[in-house]
C-alpha positions as CSV (number, residue, x, y, z in Angstrom):
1,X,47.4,6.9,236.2
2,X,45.9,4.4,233.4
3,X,43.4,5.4,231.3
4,X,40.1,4.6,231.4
5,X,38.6,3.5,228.4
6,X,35.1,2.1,229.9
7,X,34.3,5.8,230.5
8,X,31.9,7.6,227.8
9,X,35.1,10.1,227.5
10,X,38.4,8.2,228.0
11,X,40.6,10.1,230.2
12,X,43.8,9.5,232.5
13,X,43.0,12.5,234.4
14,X,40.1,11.2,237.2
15,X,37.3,12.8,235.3
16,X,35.1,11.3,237.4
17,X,36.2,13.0,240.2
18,X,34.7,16.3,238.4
19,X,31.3,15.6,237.8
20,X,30.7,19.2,236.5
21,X,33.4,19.3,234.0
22,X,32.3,15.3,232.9
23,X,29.1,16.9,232.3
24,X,30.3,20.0,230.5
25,X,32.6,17.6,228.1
26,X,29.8,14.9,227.4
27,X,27.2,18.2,226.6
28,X,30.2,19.4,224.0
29,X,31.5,15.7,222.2
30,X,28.5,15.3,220.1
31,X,28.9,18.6,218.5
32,X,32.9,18.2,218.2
33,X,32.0,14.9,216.7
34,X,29.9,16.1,214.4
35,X,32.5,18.9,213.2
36,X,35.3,16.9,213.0
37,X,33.5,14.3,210.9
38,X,32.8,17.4,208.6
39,X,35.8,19.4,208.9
40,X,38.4,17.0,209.9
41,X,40.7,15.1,207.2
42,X,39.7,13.4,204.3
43,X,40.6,9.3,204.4
């Protein structure tokens, strides 16, 4: 399966066959976002 990059989430896994879990992971990226921006590595 290719990967999808015109979703919101790029996946290669038919996420939008699982509306609930889409939902779940769109609800959640912000915050990981917003962490790794803080927490993740230095450029």
């Amino acid at each position: 399966m290719a990967i999808d990059y015109n979703e919101r989430i790029p996946n290669n896994v038919a996420l939008a066959d699982n509306r609930r879990l889409q939902r779940a992971l769109e609800a959640w990226q912000p915050g990981f976002l917003d962490w790794w921006n803080e927490m993740g590595p230095e450029e």
